[in-house]
C-alpha positions in Angstrom: 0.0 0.0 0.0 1.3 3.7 -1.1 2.7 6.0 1.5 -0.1 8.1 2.5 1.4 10.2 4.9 -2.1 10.6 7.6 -2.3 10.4 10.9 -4.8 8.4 12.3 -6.0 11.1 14.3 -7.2 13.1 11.2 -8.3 9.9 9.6 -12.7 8.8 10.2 -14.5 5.8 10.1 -15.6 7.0 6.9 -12.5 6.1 5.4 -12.3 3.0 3.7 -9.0 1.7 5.2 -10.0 1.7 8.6 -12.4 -1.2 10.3 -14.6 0.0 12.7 -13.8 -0.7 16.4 -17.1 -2.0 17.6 -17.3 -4.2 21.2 -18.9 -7.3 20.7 -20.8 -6.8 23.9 -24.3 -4.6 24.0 -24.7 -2.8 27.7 -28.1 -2.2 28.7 -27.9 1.1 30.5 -31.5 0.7 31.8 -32.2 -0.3 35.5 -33.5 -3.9 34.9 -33.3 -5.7 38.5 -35.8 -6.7 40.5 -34.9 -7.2 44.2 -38.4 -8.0 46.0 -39.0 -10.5 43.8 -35.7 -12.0 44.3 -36.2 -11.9 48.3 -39.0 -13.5 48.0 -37.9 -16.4 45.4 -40.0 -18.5 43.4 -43.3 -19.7 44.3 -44.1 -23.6 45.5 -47.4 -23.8 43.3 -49.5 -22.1 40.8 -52.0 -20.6 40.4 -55.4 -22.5 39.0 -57.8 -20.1 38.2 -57.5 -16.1 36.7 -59.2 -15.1 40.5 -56.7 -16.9 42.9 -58.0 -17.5 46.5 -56.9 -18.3 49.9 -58.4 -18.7 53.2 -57.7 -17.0 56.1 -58.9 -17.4 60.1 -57.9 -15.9 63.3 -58.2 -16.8 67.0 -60.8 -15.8 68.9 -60.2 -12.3 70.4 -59.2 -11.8 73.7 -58.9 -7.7 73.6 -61.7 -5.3 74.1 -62.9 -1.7 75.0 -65.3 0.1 77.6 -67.8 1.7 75.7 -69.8 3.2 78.9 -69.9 7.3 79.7 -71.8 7.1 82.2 -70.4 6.6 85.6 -71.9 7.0 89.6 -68.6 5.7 91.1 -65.6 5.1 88.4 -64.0 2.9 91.3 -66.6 1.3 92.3 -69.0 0.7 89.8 -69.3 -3.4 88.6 -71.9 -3.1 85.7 -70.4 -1.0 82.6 -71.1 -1.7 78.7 -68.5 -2.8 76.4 -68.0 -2.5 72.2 -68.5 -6.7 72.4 -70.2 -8.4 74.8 -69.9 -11.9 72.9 -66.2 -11.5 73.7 -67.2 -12.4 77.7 -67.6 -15.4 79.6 -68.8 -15.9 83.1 -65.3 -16.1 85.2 -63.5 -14.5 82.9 -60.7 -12.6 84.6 -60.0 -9.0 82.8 -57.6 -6.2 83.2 -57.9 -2.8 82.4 -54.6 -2.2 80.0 -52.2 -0.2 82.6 -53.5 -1.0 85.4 -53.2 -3.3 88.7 -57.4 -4.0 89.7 -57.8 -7.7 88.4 -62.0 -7.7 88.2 -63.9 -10.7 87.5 -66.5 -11.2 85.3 -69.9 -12.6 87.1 -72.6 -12.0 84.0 -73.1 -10.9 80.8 -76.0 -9.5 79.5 -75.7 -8.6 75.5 -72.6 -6.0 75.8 -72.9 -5.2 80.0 -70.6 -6.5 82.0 -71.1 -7.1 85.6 -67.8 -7.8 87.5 -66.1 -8.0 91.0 -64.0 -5.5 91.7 -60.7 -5.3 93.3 -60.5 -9.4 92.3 -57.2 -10.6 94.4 -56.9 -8.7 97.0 -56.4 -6.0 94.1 -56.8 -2.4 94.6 -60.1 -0.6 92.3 -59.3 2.0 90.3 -61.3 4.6 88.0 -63.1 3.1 84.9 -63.8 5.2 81.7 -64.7 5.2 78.3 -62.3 3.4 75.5 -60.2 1.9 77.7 -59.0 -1.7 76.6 -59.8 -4.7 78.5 -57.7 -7.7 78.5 -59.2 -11.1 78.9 -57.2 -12.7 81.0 -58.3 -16.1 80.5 -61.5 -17.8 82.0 -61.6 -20.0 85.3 -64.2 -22.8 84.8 -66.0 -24.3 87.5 -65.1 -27.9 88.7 -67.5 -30.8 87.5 -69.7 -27.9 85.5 -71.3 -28.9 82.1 -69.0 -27.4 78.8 -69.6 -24.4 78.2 -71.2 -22.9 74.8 -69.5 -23.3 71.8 -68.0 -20.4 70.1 -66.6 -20.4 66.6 -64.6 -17.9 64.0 -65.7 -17.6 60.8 -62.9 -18.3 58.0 -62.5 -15.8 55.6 -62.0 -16.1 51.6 -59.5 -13.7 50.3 -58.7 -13.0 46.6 -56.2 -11.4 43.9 -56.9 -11.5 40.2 -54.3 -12.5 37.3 -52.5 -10.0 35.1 -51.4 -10.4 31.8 -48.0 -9.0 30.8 -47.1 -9.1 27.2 -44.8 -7.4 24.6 -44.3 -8.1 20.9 -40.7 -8.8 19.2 -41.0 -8.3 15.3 -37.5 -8.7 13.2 -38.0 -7.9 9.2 -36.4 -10.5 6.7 -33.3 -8.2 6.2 -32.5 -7.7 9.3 -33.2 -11.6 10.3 -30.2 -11.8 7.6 -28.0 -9.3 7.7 -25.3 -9.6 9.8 -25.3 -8.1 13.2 -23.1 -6.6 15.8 -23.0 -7.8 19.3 -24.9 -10.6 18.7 -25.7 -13.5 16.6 -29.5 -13.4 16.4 -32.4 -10.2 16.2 -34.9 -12.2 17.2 -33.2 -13.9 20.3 -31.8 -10.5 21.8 -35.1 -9.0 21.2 -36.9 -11.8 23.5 -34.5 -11.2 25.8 -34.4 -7.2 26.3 -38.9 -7.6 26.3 -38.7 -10.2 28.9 -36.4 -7.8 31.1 -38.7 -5.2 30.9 -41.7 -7.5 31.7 -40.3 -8.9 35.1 -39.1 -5.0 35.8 -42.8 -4.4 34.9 -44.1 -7.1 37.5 -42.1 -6.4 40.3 -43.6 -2.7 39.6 -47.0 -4.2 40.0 -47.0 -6.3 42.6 -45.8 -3.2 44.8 -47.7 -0.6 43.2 -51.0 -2.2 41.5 -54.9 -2.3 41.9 -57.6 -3.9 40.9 -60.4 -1.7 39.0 -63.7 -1.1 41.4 -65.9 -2.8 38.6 -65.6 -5.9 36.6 -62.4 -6.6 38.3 -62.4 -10.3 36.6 -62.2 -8.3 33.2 -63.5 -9.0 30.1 -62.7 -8.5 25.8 -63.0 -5.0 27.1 -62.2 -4.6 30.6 -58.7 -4.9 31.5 -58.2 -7.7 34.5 -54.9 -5.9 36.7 -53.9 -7.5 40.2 -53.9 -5.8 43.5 -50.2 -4.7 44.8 -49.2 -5.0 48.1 -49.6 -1.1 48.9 -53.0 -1.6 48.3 -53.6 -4.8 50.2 -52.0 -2.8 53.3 -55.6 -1.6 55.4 -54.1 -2.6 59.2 -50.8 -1.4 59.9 -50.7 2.3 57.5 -48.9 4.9 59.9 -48.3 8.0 58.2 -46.4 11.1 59.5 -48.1 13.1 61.7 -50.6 10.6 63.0 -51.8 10.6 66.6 -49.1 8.6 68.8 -46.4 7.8 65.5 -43.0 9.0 66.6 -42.4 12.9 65.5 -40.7 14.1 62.5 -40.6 13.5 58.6 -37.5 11.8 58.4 -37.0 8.1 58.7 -35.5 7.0 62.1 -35.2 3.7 64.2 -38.3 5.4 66.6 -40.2 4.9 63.7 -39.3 1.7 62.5 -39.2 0.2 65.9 -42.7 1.3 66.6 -44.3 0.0 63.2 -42.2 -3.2 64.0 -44.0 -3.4 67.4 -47.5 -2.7 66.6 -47.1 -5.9 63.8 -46.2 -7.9 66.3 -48.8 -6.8 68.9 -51.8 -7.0 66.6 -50.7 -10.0 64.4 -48.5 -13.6 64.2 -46.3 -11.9 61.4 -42.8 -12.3 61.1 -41.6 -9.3 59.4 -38.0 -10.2 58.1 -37.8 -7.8 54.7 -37.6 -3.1 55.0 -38.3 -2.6 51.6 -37.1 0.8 50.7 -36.6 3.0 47.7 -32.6 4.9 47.5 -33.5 8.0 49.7 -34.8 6.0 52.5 -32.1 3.3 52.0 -29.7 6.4 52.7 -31.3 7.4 56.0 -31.2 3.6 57.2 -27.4 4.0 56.5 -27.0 6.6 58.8 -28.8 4.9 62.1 -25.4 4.2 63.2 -22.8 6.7 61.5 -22.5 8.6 65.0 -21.3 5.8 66.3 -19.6 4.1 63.7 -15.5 3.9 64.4 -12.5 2.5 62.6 -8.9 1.5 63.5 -5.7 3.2 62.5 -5.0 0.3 59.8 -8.5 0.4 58.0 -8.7 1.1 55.0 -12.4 0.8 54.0 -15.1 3.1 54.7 -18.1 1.0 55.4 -21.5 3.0 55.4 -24.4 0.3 54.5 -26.9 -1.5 56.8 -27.9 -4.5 54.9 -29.4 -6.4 57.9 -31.6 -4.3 60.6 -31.6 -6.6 64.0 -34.9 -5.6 66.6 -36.5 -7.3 69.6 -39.0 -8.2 66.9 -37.0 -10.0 64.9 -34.1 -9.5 62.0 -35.1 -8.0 58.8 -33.1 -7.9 55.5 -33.4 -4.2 54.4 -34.5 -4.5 50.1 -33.6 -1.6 48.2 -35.7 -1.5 44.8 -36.0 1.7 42.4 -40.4 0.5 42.4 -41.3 2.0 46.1 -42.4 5.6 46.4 -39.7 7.3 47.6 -42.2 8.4 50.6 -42.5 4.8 51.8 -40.9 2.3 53.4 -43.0 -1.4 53.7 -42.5 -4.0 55.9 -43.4 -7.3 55.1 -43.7 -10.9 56.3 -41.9 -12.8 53.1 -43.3 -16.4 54.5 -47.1 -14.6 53.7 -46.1 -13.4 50.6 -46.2 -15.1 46.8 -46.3 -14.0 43.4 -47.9 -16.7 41.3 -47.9 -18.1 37.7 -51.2 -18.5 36.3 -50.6 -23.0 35.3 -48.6 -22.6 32.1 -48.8 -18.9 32.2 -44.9 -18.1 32.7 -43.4 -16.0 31.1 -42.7 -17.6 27.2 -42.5 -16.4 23.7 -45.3 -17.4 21.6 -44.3 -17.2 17.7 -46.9 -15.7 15.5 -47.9 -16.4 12.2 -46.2 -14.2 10.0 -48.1 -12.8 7.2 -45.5 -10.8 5.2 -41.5 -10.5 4.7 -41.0 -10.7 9.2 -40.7 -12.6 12.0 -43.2 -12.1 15.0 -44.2 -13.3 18.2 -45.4 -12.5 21.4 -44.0 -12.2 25.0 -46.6 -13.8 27.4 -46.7 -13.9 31.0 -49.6 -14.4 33.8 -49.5 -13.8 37.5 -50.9 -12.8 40.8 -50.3 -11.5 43.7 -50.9 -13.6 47.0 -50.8 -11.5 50.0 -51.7 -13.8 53.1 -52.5 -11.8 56.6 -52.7 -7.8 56.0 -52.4 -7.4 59.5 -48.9 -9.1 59.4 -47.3 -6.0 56.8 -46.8 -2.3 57.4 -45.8 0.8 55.8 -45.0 4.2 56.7 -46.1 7.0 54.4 -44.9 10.8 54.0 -41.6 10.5 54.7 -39.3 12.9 53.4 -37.9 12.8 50.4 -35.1 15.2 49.8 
């Protein structure tokens, strides 16, 4: 080849004696990971039926509260009404929550109480309205018949399926032509459409609900699942809220106290603190006041990736899907997100009716969200 005397610094890829220097590798520069629905893993089973079901029963209560106004003698008084009467048994011993008086239940009569005071050689103290009672337990009477039957009533709960789908369409050309970074249109388009659907999921599963009407949808209604924001109706505490720890920011008062009411009103087990970046930051920073290194480190740790309570460890979840006002905590052992039978995620090849390949990107699932009462979140946080 003649001397030409260039550079290759004045020299283009327009030039026909220089090959372009092209990576064989194609970097997807979109978030794609999912994180809550890799903490909580695959399902054990399917789902049968495009309206999944589960049942669900609790205990019979052994809390109540004084719904009485009226009082001659707050100290004295042994006949007061109560929000359920059905709760009481004869020899039932209940405590007023905070205080020392045992009394001791002698007849009920629909929701009024009639007790013995000071039960135990215990001191009386004032009655009023809305305080809780706590049912002891009930002392039966030797050689005395059973006594009636009470029952709970199980409870059906329900989430609909969701279809996800996305097309992948390569023209004859390009199904021919020779490609960089990869050896097959078709294949790399399945698998950039399938990334997006499981982002897409893990977006619903947090954030989705069902419509008010027709929620089993139709040719013309579309049939969306209920996320686990919206499933949350027990355990919502929001900044500001009578008796929630003070402030905006996220702090251990406030995840402590969520952590406690969970396990004072339900059998959950909350082991995952879902939380979007911001939050994730303040987490961090629980400890940084007290945080110390030696002379010879030479790492600078700031991440808490485990949070350890009296209520249990939790694995704190960081996923870009979570308001960034919001942190949840959930029970993972309560929680599934289920394949419709045959309904996972696939590629369905189409029948082509000109010069193309097509095909369809198919996925079905649902949302199984066992115990509300077991979950929490905390809304309104700050955000910057």
């Amino acid at each position: 080849m003649a001397f030409t005397g260039k550079a290759t610094y004045t020299a283009g890829t327009a030039l026909p004696e220089l090959a372009e220097d092209v990576s064989d590798l194609i970097g997807i520069i979109t978030p794609a990971e999912t994180p809550l629905l890799d903490a909580l893993g695959d399902p054990l089973r399917e789902a049968t039926s495009t309206h999944h079901e589960w049942l669900e029963d609790e205990l019979l209560p052994n809390k109540d509260a004084i719904n009485d106004s009226a009082w001659t003698n707050p100290a004295a008084d042994t006949t007061f009404d109560v929000d359920n009467g059905g709760r009481f048994r004869n020899g039932d011993q209940i405590q007023v929550e905070g205080s020392e008086e045992l009394m001791l239940v002698t007849a009920v009569s629909g929701n009024t109480l009639t007790v013995f005071r000071g039960y135990a050689s215990t001191t009386s103290e004032n009655l009023a309205d809305n305080q809780i009672l706590n049912i002891l337990g009930n002392a039966a009477l030797e050689g005395s018949d059973k006594p009636n039957a009470r029952f709970t009533s199980r409870v059906r709960c329900g989430n609909y399926t969701q279809i996800f789908t996305a097309a992948a369409e390569v023209s004859g050309s390009d199904m021919a032509a020779s490609q960089l970074g990869l050896a097959d249109e078709m294949d790399y388009l399945k698998q950039v459409r399938l990334r997006e659907l499981v982002r897409d999921l893990e977006s619903t599963v947090i954030n989705g609900g069902k419509p008010a009407a027709d929620p089993q949808g139709s040719g013309a209604v579309r049939r969306t699942m209920k996320g686990i924001m919206q499933h949350i109706a027990t355990h919502i505490f929001h900044t500001g809220d009578s008796g929630f720890p003070s402030g905006n920011d996220l702090d251990e008062a406030k995840i402590n106290y969520v952590l406690r009411k969970i396990w004072e009103n339900s059998s959950g087990n909350v082991d995952l603190i879902v939380v979007g970046g911001f939050q994730k930051r303040k987490v961090n920073a629980f400890c940084a006041e007290t945080r110390s290194y030696g002379p010879n480190d030479t790492t600078f740790t700031d991440m808490v990736s485990l949070y350890e309570s009296d209520f249990g460890v939790c694995r704190i979840v960081t996923t870009r899907h979570l308001p960034q006002d919001a942190v949840l905590f959930l029970d993972s052992s309560r929680i599934s997100v289920l394949p419709l039978a045959g309904r996972s995620f696939h590629f369905k090849p189409l029948a082509s009716s000109g010069d193309y390949e097509c095909g369809e990107l198919i996925g079905e699932y649902t949302l199984e969200f066992k115990n509300e009462a077991a979950h929490g979140v905390i809304r309104d946080l700050t955000t910057s």
